[in-house]
N, C-alpha and C positions, 0 to 999 in steps of 0.2 A: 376551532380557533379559541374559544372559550378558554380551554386548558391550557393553549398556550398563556394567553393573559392573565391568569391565576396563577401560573406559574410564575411570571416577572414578577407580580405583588408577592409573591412568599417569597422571591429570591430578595428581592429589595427589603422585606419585612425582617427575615431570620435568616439570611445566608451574609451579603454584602457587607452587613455589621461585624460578623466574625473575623472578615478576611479584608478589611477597609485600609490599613495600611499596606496591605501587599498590593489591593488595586490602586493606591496611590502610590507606589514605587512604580508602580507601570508605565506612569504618566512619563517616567524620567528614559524609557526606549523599553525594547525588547534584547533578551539574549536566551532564544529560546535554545533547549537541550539538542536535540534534530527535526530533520523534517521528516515526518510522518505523512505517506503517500498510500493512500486505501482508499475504498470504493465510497463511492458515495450511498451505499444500502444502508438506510436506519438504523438495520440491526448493530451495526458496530459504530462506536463511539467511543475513541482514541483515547481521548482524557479518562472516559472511568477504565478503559482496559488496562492502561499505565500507570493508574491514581497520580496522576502528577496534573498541577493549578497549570492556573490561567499566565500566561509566559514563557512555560516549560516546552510546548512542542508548537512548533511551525507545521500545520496539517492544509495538505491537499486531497483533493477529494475528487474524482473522475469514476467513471461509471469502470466497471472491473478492473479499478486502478490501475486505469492505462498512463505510459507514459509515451507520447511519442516521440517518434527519435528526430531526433533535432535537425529543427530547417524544414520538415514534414507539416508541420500545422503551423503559424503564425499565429498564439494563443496562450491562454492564461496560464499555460501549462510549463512552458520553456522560460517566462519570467518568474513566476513560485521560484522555479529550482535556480534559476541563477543569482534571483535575489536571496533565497537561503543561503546559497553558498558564499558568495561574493561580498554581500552585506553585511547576513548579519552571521557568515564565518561558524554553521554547526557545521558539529566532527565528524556527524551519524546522518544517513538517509536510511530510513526504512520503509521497503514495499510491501506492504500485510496485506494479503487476501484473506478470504473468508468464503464457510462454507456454503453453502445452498445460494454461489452467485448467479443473481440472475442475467448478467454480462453473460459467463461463460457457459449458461443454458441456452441462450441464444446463440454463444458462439459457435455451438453442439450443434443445434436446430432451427436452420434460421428462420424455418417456418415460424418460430413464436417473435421472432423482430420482422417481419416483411413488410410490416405495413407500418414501421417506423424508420424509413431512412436514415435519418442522422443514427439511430445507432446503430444503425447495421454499416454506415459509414464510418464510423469512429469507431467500429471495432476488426475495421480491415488492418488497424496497428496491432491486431494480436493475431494476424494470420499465420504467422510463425507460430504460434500456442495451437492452432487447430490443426495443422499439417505435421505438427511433432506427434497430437494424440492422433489423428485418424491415421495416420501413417507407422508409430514405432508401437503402438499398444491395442492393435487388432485383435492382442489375444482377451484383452480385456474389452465386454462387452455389459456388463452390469452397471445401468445406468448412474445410479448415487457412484459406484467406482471412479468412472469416469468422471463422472462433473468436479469429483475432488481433485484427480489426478491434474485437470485442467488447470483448473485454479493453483494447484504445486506447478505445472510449466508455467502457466501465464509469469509468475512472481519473477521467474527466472527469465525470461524472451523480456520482461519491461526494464528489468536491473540491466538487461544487455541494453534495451534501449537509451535508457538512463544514462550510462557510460557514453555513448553518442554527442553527449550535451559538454561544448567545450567546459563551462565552470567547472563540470562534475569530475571531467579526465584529468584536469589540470592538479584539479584537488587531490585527487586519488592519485596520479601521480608524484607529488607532493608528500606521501606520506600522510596529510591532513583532512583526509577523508574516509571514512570505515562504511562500506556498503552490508546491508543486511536486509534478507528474504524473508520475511516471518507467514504465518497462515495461524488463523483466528478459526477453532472450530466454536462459535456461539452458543449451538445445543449442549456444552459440555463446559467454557471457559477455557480450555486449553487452547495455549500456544504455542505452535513450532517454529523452530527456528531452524534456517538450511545449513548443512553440514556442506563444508565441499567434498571433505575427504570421506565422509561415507555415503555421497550424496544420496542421502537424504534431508526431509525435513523432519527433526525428532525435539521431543518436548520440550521446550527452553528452561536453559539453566542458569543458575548465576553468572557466570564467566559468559567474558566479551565474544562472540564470536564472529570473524569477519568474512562474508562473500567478499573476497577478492578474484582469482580465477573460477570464469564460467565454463571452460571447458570440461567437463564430466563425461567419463563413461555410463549415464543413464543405469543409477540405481534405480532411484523414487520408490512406488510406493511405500508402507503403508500409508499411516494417516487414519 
């Protein structure tokens, strides 16, 4: 706790000063960039992955950045997204997973969740993610393989879920909404970004690219 409270005093000391007029423009709303939807594990932190300030992203946070499909949970999870969309009107949703989740190790094993109910309940919305890997990639048996390969479908089954969510459909039919899949490997800083058209996930590049149609003939890996 300590660290964290020395941290406030160095941010208030030599951070705040620098950047004093931009937190005072904030006072006048938000028009964050998108929402950004990733797990709630330490290891990743949106802001420094995107180097973009305090206003720029709208960030949700759920354990192996679930999303559930809408009218399923009465929760903090179906207001985020409609209030991004609806309110405050981003262009972009991005679902980023990341490597060594401990969501989708459990979702693997549920021996290591047994004796946590809530998550082993709140990860019944990725059951579609565990029955796509035990069931289409049996030949693939190598555990790091798999836990990756997880985390690439979970991205894909939560953006279908996401779609579910009237704001989100209305948007994206509209034109006024660009869906994107990303995966954060941490031990390296690379990120992928999901191709439809050679489905996969491969290293992000400048250009825009948009998950629109979910339907894929099942490339995937590498990673």
């Amino acid at each position: 706790m300590q660290k964290l409270v020395d941290g406030i005093h160095e941010f208030q000391r030599n951070y705040f000063s620098q950047d004093q007029k931009l937190f005072e423009t904030l006072t006048e709303g938000q028009k964050p960039l998108a929402l950004f939807i990733t797990c709630s594990d330490s290891r990743i932190n949106p802001n420094y992955l995107t180097q973009t300030k305090p206003g720029e992203l709208f960030i949700q946070r759920t354990a192996g950045n679930i999303v559930p499909p809408y009218g399923t949970v009465h929760g903090g999870e179906a207001a985020t997204i409609e209030y991004a969309v609806s309110a405050l009107k981003v262009k972009d949703i991005i679902i980023c997973g990341h490597s060594h989740c401990g969501a989708m190790s459990g979702l693997l094993d549920p021996a290591l969740i047994e004796k946590m109910p809530a998550v082993k309940s709140y990860l019944e919305h990725a059951e579609s993610t565990r029955r796509i890997v035990d069931e289409n990639y049996t030949h693939i048996q190598e555990a790091d393989r798999r836990l990756i390969l997880t985390v690439q479908e979970n991205v894909l089954v939560q953006i279908k879920n996401l779609k579910t969510h009237p704001s989100v459909a209305a948007a994206v039919g509209r034109g006024e909404l660009k869906l994107h899949g990303w995966v954060y490997k941490f031990e390296t800083g690379e990120v992928f970004n999901f191709h439809p058209d050679e489905g996969q996930f491969l290293p992000i590049q400048a250009e825009d690219i948009v998950l629109s149609d979910l339907e894929l003939d099942r490339t995937l890996p590498p990673i």
